[in-house]
C-alpha positions in Angstrom: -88.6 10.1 0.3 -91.9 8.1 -0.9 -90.9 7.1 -3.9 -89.8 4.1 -7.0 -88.3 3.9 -10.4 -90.4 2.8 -12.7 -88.7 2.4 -16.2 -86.5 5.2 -16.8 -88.7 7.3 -14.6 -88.7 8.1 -10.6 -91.6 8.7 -9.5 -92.6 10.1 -5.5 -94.7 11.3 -3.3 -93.2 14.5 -2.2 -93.1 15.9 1.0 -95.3 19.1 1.3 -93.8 22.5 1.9 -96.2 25.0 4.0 -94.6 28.3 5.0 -96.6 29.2 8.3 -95.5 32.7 9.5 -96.2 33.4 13.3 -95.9 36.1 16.1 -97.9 38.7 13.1 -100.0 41.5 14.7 -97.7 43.4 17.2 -97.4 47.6 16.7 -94.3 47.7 18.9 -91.9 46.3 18.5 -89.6 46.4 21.2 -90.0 43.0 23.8 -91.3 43.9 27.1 -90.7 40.7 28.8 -88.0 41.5 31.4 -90.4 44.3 32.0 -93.5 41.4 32.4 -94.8 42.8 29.3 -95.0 40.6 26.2 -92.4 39.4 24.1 -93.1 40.7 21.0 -91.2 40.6 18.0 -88.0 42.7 19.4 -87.8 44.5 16.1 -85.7 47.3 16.2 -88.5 49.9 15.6 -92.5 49.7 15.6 -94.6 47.5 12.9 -96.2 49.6 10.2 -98.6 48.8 7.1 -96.0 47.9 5.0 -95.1 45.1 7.1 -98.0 43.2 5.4 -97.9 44.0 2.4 -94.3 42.2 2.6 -96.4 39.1 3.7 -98.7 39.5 0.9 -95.4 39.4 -1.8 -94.4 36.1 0.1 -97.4 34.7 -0.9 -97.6 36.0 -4.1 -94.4 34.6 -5.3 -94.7 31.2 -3.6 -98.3 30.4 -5.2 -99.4 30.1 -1.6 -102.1 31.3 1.2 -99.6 31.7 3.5 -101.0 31.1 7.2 -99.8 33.9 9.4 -100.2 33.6 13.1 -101.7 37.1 14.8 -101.4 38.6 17.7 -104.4 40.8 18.0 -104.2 42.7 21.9 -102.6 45.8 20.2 -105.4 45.9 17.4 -107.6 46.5 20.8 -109.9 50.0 19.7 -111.9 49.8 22.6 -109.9 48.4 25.0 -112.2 45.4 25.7 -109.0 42.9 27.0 -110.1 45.2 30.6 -112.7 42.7 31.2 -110.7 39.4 29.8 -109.0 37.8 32.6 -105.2 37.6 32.2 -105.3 38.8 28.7 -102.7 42.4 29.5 -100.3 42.9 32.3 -102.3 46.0 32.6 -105.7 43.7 34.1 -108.9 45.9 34.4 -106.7 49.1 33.8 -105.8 47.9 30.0 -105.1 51.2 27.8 -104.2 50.3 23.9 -105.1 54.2 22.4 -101.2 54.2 22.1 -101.7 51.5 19.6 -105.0 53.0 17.5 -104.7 54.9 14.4 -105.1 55.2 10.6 -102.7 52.0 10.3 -104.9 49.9 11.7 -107.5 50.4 8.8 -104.5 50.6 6.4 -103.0 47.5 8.1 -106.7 46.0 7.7 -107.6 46.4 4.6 -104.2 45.1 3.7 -105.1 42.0 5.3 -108.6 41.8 2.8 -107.0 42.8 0.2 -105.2 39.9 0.3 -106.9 36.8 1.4 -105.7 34.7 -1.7 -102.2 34.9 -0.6 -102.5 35.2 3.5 -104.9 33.0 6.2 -105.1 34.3 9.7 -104.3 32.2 12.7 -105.2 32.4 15.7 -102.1 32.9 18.0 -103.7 34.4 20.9 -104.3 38.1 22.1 -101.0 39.1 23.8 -99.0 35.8 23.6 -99.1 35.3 27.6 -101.3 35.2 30.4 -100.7 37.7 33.4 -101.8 36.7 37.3 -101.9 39.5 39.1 -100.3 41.6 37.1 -97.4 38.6 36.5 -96.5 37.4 33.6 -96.9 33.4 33.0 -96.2 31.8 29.6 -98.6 31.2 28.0 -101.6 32.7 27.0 -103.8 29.4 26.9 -101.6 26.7 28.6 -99.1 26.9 30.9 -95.0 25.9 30.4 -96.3 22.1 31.4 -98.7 22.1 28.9 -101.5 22.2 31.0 -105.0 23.9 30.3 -105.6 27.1 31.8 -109.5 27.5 33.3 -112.1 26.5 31.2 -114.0 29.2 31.1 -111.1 31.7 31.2 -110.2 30.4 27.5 -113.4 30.7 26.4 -113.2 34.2 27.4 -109.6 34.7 25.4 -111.6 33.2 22.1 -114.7 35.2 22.1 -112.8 38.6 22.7 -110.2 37.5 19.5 -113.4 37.0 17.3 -114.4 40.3 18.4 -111.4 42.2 17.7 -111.8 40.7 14.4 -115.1 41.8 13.7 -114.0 45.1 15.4 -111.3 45.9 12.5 -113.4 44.5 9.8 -110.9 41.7 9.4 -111.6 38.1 8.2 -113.2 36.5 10.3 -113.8 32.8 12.3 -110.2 31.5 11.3 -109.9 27.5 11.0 -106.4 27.7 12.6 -104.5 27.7 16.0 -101.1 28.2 16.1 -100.4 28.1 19.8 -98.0 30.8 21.4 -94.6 29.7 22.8 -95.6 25.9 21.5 -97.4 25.0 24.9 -100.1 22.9 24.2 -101.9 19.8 25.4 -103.3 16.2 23.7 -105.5 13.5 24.4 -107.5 13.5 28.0 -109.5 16.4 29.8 -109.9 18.7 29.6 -109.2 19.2 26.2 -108.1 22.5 23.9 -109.2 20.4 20.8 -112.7 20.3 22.3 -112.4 24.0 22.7 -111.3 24.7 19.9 -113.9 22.6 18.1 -116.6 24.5 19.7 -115.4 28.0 17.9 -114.7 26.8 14.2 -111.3 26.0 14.6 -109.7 23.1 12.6 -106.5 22.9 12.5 -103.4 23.2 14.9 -99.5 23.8 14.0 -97.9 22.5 16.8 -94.6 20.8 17.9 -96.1 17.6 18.7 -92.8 16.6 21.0 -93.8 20.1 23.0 -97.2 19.2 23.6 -98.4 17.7 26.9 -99.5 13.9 26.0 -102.1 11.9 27.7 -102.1 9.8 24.9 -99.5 9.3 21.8 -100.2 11.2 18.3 -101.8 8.8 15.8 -98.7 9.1 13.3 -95.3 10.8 13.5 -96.8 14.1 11.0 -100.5 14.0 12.0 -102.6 13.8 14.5 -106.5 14.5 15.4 -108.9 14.8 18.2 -112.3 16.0 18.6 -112.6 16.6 14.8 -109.7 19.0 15.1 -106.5 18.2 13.1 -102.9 18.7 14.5 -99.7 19.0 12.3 -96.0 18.7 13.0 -94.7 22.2 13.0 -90.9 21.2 13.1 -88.0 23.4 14.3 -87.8 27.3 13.2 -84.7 27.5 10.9 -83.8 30.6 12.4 -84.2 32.3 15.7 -87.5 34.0 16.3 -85.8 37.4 17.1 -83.7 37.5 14.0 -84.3 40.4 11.5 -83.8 40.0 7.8 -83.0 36.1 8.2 -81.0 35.0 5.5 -82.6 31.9 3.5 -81.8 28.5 5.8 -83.4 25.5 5.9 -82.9 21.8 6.1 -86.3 21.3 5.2 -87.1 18.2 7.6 -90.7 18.4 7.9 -93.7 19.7 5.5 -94.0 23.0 7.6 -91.2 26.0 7.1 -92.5 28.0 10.8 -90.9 31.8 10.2 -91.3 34.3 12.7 -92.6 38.0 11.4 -89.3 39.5 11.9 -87.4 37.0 10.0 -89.2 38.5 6.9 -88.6 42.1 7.6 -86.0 44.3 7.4 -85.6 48.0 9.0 -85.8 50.1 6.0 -89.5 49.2 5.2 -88.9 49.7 1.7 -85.9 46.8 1.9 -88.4 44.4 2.9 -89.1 43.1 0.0 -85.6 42.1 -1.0 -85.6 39.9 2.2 -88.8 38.5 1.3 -87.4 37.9 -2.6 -84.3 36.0 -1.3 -86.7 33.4 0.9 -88.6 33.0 -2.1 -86.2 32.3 -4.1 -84.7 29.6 -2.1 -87.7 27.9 -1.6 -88.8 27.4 -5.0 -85.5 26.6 -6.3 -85.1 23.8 -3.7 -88.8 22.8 -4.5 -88.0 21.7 -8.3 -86.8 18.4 -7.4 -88.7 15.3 -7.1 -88.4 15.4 -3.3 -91.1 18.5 -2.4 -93.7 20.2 -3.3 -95.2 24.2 -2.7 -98.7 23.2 -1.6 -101.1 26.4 -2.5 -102.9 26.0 0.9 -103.1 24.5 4.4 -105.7 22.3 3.2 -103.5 20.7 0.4 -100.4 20.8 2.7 -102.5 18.5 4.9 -103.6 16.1 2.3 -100.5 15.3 0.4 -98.6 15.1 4.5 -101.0 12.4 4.8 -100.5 10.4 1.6 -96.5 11.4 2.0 -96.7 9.7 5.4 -98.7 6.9 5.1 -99.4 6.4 1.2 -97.3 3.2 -0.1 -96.2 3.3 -3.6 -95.7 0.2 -5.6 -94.8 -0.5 -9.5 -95.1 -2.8 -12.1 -94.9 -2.8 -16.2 -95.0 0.7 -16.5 -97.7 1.4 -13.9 -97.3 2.8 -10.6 -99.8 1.9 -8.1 -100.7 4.2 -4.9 -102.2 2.7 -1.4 -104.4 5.0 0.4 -106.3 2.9 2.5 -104.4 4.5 5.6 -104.9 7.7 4.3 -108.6 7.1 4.4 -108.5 6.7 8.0 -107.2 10.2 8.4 -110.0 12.6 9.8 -109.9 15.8 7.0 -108.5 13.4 4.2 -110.1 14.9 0.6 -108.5 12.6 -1.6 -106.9 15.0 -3.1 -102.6 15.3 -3.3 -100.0 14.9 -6.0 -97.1 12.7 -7.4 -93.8 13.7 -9.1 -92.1 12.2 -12.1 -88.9 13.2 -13.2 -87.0 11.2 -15.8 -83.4 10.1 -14.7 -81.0 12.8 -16.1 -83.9 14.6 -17.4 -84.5 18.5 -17.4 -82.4 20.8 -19.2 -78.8 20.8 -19.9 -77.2 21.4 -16.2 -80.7 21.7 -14.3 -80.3 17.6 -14.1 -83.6 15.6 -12.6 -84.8 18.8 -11.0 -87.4 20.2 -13.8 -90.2 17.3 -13.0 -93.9 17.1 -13.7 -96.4 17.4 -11.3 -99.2 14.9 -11.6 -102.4 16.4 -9.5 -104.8 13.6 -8.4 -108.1 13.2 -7.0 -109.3 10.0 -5.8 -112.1 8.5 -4.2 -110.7 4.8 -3.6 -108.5 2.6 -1.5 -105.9 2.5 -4.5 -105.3 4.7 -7.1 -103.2 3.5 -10.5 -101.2 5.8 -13.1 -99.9 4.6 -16.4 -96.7 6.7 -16.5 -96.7 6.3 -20.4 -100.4 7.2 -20.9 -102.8 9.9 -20.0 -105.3 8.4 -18.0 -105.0 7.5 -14.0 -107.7 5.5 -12.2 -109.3 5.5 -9.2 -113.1 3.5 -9.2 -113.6 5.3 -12.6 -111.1 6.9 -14.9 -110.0 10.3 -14.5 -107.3 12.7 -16.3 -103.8 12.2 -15.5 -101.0 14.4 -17.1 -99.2 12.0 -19.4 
């Protein structure tokens, strides 16, 4: 942990917590893969509306705009994956009227409904890529982590942005969640470059899965081509697992969940699921040691100050170093400390109640007087004692 006493207080940096949900977007749910279909979720029966709105309560609860990592070949109306290269194990005779219907508009307007709480990733059409008719994982690079054709993932882009526009869903997402974790950095050709070209940027990655031509720039974050790329971590639980109970040893700033961790058979018991993950993550947030960040943009700030920030103390004053976190592409200036007194809180909560002091600076160093009410950074600005 990033952190000092500093009279009777502690005060830290703490680590950000992002839930990122991924493999969202399916209709069936059963995995096709030893049939060289996708993998899908294998839930034991098919996706409805509902299944969103269970999303939207995760968000709700945690104070956070949950990313959630779609899958969008089975939102296909109009079957344009025919003309996509590798996109369906199906090729140019691609059928997905088995997949349309009124839940798709339900599903839909689900998603609108609730931007606040849920952002859509990017995490591919159907998960894979298919070679004649073979199936080859995955959809954008292959198990080495090597690009697929240039102009083929152009192709797999364009036709997810229209698929979008095609269900009136939000459109041009800013993040990439790549499927089965095969991705590649540094060198060309480059998916950051790619990705840079359509809007996207951000990537949720396991950086120890990707394909290196040259080393991430810290151990949390990395960039290239303007695009940012942040530590995913291990899943807590597997991917296929329904109605996960609550688990995690939280060792990085992103909690990755899988769609069917979250649900449960019985529709309506979804939410119970949903209640017990919530639960768990806000009461292991209270502590000094993490923080719920509202959105990907503030998990990414506050990772970079957690990471390479340096705290220092004297007299009463704590002092925060950001001059590596100014070299960070994406860095807003914008993240927040933790003070807890030692022993503090209620009787038997202990040092877990602490205060949350929000900051945002525009220097090399920002100072807090933990006994006053004013921080400064170049200028003075609020603070919360």
């Amino acid at each position: 942990m990033n952190s000092l006493h500093c009279g009777p207080a502690l005060v830290a940096v703490p680590m950000p917590v992002l839930v990122v949900v991924e493999d969202v977007g399916w209709w069936r749910g059963e995995d096709g893969s030893r049939g060289g279909q996708p993998y899908r979720n294998r839930f034991p029966r098919n996706h409805c509306p509902s299944d969103y709105l269970a999303l939207a309560r995760l968000g709700r609860g945690l104070g956070m705009r949950v990313p959630v990592g779609m899958v969008l070949g089975e939102w296909d109306r109009d079957n344009i994956l025919a003309a996509v290269p590798g996109a369906t194990w199906q090729g140019e005779d691609w059928d997905n009227q088995g997949n349309v219907g009124p839940h798709l508009d339900e599903a839909a307007a689900c998603l609108r409904d609730n931007q606040r709480w849920l952002e859509l990733a990017c995490h591919g059409l159907c998960h894979e890529f298919w070679q004649q008719g073979v199936l080859s994982r995955s959809e954008f690079h292959d198990s080495e982590g090597l690009l697929r054709d240039e102009a083929v993932v152009r192709r797999h882009l364009r036709a997810y942005e229209e698929i979008l526009h095609r269900n009136g869903l939000p459109s041009a997402p800013r993040l990439f969640l790549p499927p089965a974790l095969n991705h590649g950095f540094g060198g060309r050709p480059s998916m950051q470059r790619l990705l840079a070209d359509f809007g996207y940027r951000v990537v949720v990655t396991r950086f120890t899965r990707m394909r290196c031509q040259m080393p991430p720039q810290t151990p949390w974050c990395a960039w290239e081509h303007g695009v940012r790329l942040l530590e995913r971590g291990l899943a807590p639980v597997p991917w296929h697992e329904v109605a996960a109970v609550p688990s995690w040893d939280f060792s990085g700033p992103v909690l990755p969940l899988h769609w069917g961790n979250l649900l449960h058979p019985d529709p309506e018991a979804s939410g119970a699921v949903v209640d017990a993950w919530v639960e768990m993550l806000l009461r292991e947030t209270r502590g000094p040691e993490r923080l719920l960040v509202p959105d990907l943009q503030a998990c990414w700030d506050q990772c970079v100050v957690w990471s390479l920030g340096s705290l220092t103390g004297h007299g009463g004053q704590v002092a925060v170093d950001l001059r590596r976190a100014w070299e960070v592409p994406g860095f807003s200036g914008s993240f927040s400390l933790k003070v807890s007194a030692q022993g503090g809180g209620d009787a038997g909560q202990g040092p877990s109640l602490c205060r949350i002091i929000p900051l945002q600076c525009r220097g090399e160093r920002v100072v807090i007087d933990i006994g006053g009410a004013m921080a400064d950074s170049e200028g003075r600005e609020k603070g919360i004692f």
